[in-house]
N, C-alpha and C positions, 0 to 999 in steps of 0.2 A: 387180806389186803383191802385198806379201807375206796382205796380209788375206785378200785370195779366193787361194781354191785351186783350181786345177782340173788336171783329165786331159787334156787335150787341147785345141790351138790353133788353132785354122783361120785362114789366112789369106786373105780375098776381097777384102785395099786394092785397088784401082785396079778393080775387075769392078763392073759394072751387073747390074740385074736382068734372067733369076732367077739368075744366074752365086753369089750369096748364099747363097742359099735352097741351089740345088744342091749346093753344097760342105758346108752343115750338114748337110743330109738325108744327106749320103755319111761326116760325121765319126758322126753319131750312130749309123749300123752299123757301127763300129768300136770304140766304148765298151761297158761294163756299165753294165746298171740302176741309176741313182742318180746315176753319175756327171755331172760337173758340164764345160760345154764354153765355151771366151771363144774369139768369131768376130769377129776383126777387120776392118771393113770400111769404107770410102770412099763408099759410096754412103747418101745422106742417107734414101732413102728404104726402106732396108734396116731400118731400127728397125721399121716399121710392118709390113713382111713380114714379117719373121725373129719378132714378135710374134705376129704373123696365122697362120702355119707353127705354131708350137711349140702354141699353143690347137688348129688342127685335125689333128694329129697325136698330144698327147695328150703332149706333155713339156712342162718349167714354163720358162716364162720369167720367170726372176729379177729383169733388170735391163739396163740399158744405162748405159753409161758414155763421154764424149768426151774424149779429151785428144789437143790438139793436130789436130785435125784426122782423130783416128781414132774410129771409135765401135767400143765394143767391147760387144759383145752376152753377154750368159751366160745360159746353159741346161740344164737339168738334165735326162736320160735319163728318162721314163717307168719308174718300177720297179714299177706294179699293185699300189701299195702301200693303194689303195683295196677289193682285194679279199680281204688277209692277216685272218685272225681273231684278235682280241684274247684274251690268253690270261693278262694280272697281273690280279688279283680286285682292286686298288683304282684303280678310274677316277672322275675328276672331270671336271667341265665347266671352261670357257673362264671365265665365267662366274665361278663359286666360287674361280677362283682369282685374277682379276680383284678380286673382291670383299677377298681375301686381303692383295692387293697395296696396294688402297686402304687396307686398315684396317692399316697398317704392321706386319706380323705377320710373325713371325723364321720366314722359309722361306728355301727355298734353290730358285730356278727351274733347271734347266736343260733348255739348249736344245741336241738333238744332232742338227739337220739340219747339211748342209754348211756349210763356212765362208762357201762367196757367197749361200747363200739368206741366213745370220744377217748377215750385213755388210750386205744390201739391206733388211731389216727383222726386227726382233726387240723381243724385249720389253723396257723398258729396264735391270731390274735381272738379265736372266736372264745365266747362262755358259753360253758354249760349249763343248760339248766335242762333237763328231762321232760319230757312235756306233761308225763303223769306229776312231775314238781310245779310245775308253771302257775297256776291257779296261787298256788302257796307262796312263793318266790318272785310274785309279777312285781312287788317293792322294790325290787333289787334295779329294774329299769326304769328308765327316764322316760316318761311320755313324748317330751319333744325332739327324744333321739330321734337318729335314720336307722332302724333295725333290717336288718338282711337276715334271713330266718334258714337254717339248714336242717337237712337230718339225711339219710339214704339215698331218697328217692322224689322226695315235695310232697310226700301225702302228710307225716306228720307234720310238718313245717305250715302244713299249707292249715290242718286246721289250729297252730301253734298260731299264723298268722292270725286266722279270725279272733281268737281269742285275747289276742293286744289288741285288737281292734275293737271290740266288746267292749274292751273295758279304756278309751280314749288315748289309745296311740292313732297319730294318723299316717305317719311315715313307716309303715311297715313293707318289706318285699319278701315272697315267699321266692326263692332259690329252686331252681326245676334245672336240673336233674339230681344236683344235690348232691352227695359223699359216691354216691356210686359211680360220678365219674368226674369227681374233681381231678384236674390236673395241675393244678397252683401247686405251693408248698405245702408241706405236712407237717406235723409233728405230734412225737410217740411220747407220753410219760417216761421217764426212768419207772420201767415196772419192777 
């Protein structure tokens, strides 16, 4: 599936539990921080661990997905991205921009988590652009937009922010607290 993206595949088709579990826990010391891992597996009751794992260990579980008889799990690397310090001077709440969105106001959202966090839920008018793409992709926006910056939690957004800033946007806001507790609307790809 071209929408998600990820580092790394694990295969656990035909293993029972914890044969699952085992095989993630051994993909995820194998990746970097951030990245993103699809474990495909056979066993039904693998959603509910591979869910249960990723919450007590302290990396994000995105999503599961079934086709055909396979479900495939994705999971994102814990990056401590809870304990980075914000460092663009214009931050805004969920909230304000929420409000933003309601009252039809010519902003520009974007959202630079991973492509499978944005596929499993996003804002619905936001773009994606990843922030390891950003550098690459900074053509694609308008300098003299209003950009509203998202991702998790404000740490990537927040050095997403600096970096339109860097390079002469001046209307940028980094978004705090960001997907982890947005309460607006959402929406899911057709995966």
């Amino acid at each position: 599936m071209s929408l998600i993206k990820i580092d790394l595949l694990v295969d656990a088709k035909g293993l029972a539990c914890p044969m699952p579990i085992v095989r993630t826990k051994k993909a995820m010391n194998e990746i970097e921080k951030g990245q993103v891992i699809e474990v495909q597996a056979t066993d039904k009751g693998s959603k509910a661990d591979i869910k249960a794992w990723a919450k007590s260990s302290g990396h994000q579980y995105l999503g599961t997905l079934e086709h055909g008889g396979i479900l495939k799990h994705y999971l994102r690397k814990s990056s401590n991205e809870e304990e980075m310090e914000r460092k663009h001077p214009n931050v805004t709440s969920n909230e304000r921009l929420q409000k933003k969105i309601e009252e039809g106001e010519n902003i520009i959202v974007l959202d630079v988590r991973e492509s499978a966090e944005y596929a499993f839920n996003h804002i619905p008018t936001a773009i994606s652009i990843p922030f390891g793409e950003l550098n690459q992709r900074i053509s694609e926006l308008q300098k003299d937009s209003e950009i509203y910056v998202v991702c998790r939690t404000g740490n990537r957004s927040d050095l997403a922010s600096q970096t339109l800033a860097e390079n002469g946007f001046t209307k940028v806001y980094n978004v705090v607290p960001g997907m982890s507790a947005w309460s607006g609307k959402t929406n899911t790809f057709n995966l």
